[in-house]
ZABAMI-132229 format. One record per residue: x, y, z of N, C-alpha, C in turn; residue in one letter. Coordinates in steps of 0.2 Angstrom, whole numbers, padded with zeros to 4 digits, always signed. Example, Ala and Ser with C-alpha at 12.3 -4.5 7.8 and 13.67 -1.06 7.14 Angstrom:
BEGIN
+0066-0028+0039+0062-0022+0039+0066-0016+0039A/+0064-0011+0035+0068-0005+0036+0064+0000+0039S/
//
This chain:
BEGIN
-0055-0398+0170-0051-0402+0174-0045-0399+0176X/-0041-0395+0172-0036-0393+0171-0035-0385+0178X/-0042-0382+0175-0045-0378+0180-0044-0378+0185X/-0049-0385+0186-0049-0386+0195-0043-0387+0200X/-0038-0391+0195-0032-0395+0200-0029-0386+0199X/-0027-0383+0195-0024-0376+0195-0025-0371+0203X/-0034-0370+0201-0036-0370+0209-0038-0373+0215X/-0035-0379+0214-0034-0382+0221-0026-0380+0221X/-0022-0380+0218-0015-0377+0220-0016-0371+0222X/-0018-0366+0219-0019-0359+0223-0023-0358+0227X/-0026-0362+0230-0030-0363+0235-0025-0365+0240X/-0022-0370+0240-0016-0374+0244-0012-0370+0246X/-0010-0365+0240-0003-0361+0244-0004-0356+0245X/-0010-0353+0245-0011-0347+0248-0013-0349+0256X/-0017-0354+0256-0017-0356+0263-0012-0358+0267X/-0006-0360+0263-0001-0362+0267+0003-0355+0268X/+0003-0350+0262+0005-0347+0265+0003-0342+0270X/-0003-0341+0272-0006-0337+0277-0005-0340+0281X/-0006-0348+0282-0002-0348+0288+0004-0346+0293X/+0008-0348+0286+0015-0345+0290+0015-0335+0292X/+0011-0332+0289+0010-0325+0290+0005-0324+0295X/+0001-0328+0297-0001-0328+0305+0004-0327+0308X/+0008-0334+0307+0013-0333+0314+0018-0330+0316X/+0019-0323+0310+0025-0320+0312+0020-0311+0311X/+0015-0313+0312+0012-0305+0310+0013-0299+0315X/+0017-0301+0321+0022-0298+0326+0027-0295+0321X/+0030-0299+0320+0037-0298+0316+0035-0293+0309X/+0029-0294+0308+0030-0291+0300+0027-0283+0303X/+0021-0283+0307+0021-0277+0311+0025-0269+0314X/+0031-0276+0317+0038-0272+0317+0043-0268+0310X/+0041-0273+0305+0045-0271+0301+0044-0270+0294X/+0036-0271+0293+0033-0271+0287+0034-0261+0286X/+0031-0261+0277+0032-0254+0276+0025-0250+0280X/+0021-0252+0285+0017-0250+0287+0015-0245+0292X/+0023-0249+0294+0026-0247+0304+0024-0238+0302X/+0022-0234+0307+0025-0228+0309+0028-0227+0315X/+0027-0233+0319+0030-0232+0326+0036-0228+0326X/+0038-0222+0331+0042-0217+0331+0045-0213+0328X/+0038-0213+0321+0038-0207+0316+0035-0202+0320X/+0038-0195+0315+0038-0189+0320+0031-0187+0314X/+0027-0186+0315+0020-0180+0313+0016-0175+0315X/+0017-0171+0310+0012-0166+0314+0003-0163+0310X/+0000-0163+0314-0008-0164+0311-0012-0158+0313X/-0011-0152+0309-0017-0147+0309-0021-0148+0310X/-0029-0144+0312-0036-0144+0314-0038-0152+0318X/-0032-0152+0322-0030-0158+0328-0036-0157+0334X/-0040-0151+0334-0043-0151+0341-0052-0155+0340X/-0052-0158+0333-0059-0162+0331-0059-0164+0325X/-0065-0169+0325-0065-0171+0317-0060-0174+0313X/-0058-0175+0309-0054-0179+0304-0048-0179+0307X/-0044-0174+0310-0036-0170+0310-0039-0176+0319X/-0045-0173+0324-0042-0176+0331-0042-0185+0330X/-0047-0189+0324-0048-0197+0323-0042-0199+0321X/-0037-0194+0315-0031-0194+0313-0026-0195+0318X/-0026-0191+0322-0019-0191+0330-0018-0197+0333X/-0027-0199+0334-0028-0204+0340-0024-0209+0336X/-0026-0209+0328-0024-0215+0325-0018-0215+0324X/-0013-0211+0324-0008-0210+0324-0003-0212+0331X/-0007-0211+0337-0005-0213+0341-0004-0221+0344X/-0012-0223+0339-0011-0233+0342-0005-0236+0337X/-0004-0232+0333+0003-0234+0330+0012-0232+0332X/+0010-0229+0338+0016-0226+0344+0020-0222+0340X/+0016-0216+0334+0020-0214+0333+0019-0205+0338X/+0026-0202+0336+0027-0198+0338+0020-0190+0334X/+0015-0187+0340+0012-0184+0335+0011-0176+0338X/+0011-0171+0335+0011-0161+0337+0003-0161+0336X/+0001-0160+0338-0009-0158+0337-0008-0150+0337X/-0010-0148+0329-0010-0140+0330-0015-0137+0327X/-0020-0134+0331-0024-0130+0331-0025-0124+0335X/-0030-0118+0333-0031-0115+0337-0033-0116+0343X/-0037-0119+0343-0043-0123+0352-0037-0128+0355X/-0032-0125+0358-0028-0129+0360-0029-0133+0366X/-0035-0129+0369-0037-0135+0377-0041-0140+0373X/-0044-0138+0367-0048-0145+0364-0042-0151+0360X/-0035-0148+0358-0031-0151+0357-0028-0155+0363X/-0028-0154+0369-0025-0154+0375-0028-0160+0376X/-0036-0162+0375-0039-0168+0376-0038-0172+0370X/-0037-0170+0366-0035-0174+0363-0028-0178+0363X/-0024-0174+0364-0018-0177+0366-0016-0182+0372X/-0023-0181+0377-0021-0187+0379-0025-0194+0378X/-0028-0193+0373-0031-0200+0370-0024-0202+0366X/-0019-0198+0363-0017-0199+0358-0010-0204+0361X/-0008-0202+0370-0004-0205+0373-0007-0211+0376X/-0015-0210+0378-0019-0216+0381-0018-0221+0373X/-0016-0220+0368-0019-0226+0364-0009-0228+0361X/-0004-0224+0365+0003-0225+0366+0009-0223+0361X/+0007-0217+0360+0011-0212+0356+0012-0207+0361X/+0017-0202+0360+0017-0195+0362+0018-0191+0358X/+0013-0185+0362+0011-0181+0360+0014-0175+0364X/+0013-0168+0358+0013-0160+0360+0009-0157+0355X/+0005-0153+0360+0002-0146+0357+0005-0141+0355X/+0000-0137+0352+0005-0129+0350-0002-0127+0345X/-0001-0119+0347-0007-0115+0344-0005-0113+0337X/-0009-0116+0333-0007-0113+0325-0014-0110+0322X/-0014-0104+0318-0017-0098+0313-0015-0100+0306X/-0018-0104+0302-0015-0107+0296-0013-0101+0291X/-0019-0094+0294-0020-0090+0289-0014-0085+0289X/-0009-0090+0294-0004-0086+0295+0001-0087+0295X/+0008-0087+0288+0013-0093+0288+0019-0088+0295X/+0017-0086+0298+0024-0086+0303+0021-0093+0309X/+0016-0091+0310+0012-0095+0315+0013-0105+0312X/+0011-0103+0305+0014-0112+0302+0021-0112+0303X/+0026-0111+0300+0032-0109+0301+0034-0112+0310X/+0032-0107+0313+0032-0109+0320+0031-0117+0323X/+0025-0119+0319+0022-0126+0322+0027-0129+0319X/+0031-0129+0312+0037-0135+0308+0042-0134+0316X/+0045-0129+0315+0051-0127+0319+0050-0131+0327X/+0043-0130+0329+0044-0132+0336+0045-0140+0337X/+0040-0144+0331+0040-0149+0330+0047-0155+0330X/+0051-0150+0325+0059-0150+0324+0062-0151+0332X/+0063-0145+0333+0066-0142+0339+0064-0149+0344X/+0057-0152+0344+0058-0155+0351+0059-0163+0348X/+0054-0168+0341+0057-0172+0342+0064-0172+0337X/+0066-0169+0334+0072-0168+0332+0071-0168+0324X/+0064-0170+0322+0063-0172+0313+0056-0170+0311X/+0053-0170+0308+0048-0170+0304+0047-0176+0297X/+0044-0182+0300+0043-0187+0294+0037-0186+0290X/+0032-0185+0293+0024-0181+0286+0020-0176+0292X/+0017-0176+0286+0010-0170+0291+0004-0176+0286X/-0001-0168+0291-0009-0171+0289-0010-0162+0291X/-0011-0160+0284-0013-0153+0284-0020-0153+0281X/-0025-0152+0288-0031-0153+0289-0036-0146+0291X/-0034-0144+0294-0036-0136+0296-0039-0131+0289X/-0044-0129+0290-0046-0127+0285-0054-0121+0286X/-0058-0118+0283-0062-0114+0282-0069-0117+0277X/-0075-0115+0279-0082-0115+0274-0083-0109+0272X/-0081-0102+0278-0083-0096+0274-0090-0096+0274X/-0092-0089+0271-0097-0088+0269-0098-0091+0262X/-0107-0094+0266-0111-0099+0259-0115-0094+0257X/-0117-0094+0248-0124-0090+0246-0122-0091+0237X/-0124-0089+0236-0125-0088+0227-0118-0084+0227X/-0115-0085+0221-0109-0081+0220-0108-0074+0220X/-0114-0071+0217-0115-0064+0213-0117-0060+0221X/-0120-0065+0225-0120-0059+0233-0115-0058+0236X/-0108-0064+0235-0101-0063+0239-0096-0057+0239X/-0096-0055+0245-0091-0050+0244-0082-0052+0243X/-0078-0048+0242-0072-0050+0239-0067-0053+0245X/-0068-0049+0253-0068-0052+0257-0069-0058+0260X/-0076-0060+0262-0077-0066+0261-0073-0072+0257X/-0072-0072+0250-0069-0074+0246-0059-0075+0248X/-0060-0069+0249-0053-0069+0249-0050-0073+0259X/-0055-0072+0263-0053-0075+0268-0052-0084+0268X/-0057-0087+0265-0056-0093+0260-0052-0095+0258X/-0050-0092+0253-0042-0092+0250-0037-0091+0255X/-0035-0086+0260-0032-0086+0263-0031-0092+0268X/-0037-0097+0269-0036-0102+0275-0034-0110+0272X/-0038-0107+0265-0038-0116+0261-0036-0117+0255X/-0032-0109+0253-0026-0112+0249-0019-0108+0253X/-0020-0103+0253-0014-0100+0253-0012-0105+0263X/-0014-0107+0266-0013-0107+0273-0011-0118+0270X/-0012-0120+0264-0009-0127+0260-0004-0124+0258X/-0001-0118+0253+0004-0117+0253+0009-0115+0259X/+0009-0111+0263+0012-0111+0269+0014-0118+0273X/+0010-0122+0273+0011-0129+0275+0016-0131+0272X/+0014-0132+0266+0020-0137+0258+0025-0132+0259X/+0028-0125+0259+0033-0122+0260+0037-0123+0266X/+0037-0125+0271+0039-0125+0278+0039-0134+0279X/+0037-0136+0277+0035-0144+0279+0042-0146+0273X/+0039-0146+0270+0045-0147+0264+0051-0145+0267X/+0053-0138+0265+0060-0137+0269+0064-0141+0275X/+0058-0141+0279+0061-0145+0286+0065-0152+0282X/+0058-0156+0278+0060-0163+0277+0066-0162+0273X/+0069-0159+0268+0074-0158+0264+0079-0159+0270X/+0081-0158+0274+0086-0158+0278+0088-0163+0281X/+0081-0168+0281+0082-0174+0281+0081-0181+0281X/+0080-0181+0273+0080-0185+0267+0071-0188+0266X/+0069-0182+0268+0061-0184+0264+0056-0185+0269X/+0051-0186+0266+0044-0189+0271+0037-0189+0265X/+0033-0187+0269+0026-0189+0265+0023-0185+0269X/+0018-0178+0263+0014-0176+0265+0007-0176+0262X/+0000-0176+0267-0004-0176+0264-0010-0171+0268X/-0014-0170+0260-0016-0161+0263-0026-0166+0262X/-0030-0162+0267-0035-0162+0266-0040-0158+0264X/-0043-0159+0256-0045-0154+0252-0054-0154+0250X/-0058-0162+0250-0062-0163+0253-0065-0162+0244X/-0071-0166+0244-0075-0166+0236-0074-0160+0233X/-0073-0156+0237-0074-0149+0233-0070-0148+0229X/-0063-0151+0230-0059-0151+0225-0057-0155+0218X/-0065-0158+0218-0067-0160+0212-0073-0158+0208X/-0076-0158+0212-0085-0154+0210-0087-0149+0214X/-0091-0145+0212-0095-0140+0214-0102-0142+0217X/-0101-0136+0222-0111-0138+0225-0114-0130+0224X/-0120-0130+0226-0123-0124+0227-0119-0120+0231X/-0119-0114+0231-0120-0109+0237-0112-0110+0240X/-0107-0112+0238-0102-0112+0242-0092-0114+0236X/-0095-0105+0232-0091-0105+0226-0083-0106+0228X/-0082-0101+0235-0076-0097+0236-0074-0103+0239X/-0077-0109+0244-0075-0113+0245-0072-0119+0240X/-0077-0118+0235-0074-0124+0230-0066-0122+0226X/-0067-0115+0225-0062-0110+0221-0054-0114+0225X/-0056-0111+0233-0049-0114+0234-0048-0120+0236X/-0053-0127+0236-0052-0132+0236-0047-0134+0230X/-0050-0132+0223-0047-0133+0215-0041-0128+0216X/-0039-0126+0221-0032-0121+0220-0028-0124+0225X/-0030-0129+0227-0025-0132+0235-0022-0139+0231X/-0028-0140+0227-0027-0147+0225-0020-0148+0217X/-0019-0139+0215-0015-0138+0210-0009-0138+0211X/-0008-0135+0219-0002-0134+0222+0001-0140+0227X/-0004-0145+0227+0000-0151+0228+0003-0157+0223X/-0003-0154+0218+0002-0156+0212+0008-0158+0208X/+0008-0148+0209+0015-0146+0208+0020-0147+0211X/+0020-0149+0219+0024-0149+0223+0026-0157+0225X/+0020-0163+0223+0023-0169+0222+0027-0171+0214X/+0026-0164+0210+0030-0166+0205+0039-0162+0207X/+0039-0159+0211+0044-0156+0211+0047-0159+0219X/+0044-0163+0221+0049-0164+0226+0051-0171+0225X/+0048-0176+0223+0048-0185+0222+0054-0186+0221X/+0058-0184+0219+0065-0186+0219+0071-0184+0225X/+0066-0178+0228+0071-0181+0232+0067-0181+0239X/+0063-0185+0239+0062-0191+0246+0057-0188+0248X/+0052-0183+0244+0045-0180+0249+0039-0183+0242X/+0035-0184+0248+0028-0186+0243+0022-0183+0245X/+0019-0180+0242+0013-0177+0242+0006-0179+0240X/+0003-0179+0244-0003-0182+0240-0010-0179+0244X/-0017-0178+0242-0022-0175+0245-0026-0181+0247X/-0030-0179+0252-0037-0183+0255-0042-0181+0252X/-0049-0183+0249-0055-0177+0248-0059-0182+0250X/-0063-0181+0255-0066-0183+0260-0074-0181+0258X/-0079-0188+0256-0086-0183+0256-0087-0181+0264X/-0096-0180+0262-0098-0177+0269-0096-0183+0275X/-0094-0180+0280-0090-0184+0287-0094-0178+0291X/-0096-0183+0297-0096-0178+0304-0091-0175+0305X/-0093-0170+0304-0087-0165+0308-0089-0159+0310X/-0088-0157+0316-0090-0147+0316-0090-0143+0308X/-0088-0144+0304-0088-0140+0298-0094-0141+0293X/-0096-0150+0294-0100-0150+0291-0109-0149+0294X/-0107-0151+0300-0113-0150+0304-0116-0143+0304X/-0110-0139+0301-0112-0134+0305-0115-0132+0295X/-0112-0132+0290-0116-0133+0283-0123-0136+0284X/-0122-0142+0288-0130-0145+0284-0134-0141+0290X/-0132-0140+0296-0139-0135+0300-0138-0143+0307X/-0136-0147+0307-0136-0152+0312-0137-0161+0309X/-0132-0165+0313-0132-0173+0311-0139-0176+0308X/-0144-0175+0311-0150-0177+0308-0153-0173+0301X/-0153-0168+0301-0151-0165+0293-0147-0168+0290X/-0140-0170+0292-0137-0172+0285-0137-0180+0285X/-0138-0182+0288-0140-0189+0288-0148-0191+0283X/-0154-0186+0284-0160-0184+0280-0157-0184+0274X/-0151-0180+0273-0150-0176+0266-0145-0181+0261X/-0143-0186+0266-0137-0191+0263-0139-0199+0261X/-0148-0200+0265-0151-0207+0262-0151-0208+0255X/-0151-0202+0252-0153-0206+0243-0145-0208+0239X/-0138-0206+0246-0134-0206+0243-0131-0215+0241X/-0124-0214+0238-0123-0223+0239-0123-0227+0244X/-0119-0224+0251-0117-0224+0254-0127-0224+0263X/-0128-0219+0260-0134-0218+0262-0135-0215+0269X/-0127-0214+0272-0125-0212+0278-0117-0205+0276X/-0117-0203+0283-0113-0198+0280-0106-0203+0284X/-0099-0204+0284-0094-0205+0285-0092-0202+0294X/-0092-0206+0298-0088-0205+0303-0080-0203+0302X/-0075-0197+0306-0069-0196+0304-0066-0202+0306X/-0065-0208+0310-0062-0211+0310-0061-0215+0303X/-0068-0214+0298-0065-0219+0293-0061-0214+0288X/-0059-0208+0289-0055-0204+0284-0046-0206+0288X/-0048-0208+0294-0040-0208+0297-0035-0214+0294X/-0038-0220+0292-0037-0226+0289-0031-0224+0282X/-0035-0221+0277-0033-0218+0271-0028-0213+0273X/-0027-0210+0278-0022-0204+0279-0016-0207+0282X/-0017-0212+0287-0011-0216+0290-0007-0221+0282X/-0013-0222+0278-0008-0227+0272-0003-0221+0270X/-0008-0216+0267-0002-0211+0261+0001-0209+0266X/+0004-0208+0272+0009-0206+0275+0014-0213+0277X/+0012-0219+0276+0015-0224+0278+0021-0226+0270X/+0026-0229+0271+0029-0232+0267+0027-0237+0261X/+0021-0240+0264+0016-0243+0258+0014-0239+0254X/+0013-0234+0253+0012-0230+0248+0020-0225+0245X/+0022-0229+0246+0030-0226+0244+0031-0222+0236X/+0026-0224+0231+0026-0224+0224+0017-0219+0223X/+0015-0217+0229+0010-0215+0228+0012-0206+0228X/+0012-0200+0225+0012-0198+0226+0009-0191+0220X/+0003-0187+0221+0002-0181+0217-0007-0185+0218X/-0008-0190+0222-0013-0190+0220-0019-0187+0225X/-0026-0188+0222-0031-0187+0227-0034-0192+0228X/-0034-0193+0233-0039-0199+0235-0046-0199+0237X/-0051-0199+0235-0059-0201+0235-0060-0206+0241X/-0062-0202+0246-0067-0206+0253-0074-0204+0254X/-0078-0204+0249-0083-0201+0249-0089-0206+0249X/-0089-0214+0250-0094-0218+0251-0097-0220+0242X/-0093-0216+0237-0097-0218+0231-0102-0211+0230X/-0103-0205+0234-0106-0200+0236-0106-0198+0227X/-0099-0195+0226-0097-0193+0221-0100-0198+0213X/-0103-0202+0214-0104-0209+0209-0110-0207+0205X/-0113-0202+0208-0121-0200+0207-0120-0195+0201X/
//
């Protein structure tokens, strides 16, 4: 008996209180830790996939967004879905494998809206797939150059900017691979487990003063990178029935979890990697 009248009271007042958070969900929109309305970000491999579902979403929240990629007329269309959905946007050509070129993207970023409050460092490499023993060191090394050392160029320049002016929240996209291995695609996993060390390191070395760091690992998603792994969307959709999930992820559903860890609700999150992979990983 005791039970029931308990949950008839918490029944009560949670009803009563959703009601009153109906009526003011304008109000808490405005000013809830959620908002990023006229935060400033900038979002690497912005010209498709994960980095362009991420902008758009970045934009229905009128924030301010840089889309930088090499395909920069594919970025260009993106940007205007990113003002059709009431954010503003700028382009700019970025070479991750190349820290003047990243460098340039923090700086230009600066220079026009005046700050940088996180990124979405997204842009990245498959390389060449095969048994280990066939790879050459090149190959190898071109990988590393895009998917760690091209996250380190990011955290070095992103950071610096925000140090100037009292913090932000970055997060890098590193993808399963930074957790498990697959067949045929070493050098990629290699720098996945190398990207995922260095953000580590750098949410333990920056949280105190005002920057957060945290990875995305995204299972398989349609994306040009994966379509272009499985051989096409009806292969990997074939190759993903037995999974939990039993479909591959759309990027829009990787945007969802990239707008939290950059938003203020995630204020105390930071060194981690977050798992978007459908339960993929659970096998």
């Amino acid at each position: 008996m005791g039970l029931c009248i308990f949950s008839l009271f918490v029944a009560y007042d949670f009803n009563n209180k959703l009601g009153v958070d109906l009526q003011t969900t304008g109000e808490l929109m405005q000013n809830s830790e959620w908002n990023l309305a006229g935060k400033t970000f900038l979002v690497s491999g912005a010209s498709s996939g994960i980095g362009a579902a991420t902008a758009v979403a970045l934009g229905r929240q009128q924030a301010r967004v840089v889309l930088a990629a090499r395909r920069t007329a594919e970025c260009e269309a993106v940007a205007e879905q990113v003002r059709a959905a009431g954010g503003q946007a700028l382009v700019t050509a970025l070479d991750v494998t190349d820290e003047a070129s990243v460098q340039r993207s923090v700086e230009l970023t600066v220079h026009h809206f005046g700050r940088l409050d996180g990124a979405f460092n997204n842009a990245g490499a498959l390389g060449t797939a095969g048994p280990l023993h066939t790879l050459a060191a090149a190959d190898v090394q071109a990988v590393l150059q895009a998917n760690t050392l091209g996250i380190f160029y990011a955290l070095k320049h992103q950071i610096a900017a925000m140090l100037q002016t009292g913090g932000g929240a970055i997060v890098n996209n590193l993808s399963i691979s930074s957790l498990v291995g697959f067949n045929g695609i070493s050098a990629y996993t290699a720098s996945k487990h190398a990207a995922l060390g260095l953000v580590r390191n750098a949410a333990m070395e920056y949280f105190q003063q005002g920057i957060r760091v945290n990875a995305l690992s995204p299972g398989p998603t349609v994306t040009p990178m994966a379509l272009a792994a499985f051989g096409n969307e009806d292969a990997m959709r074939t190759a993903l029935q037995a999974s939990a999930a039993g479909r591959p992820a759309a990027p829009s559903e990787m945007a969802g979890p990239v707008l939290f860890l950059l938003s203020d609700a995630a204020s105390f999150v930071s060194g981690h990697n977050l798992v978007v992979d459908g339960g993929y990983t659970l096998a």
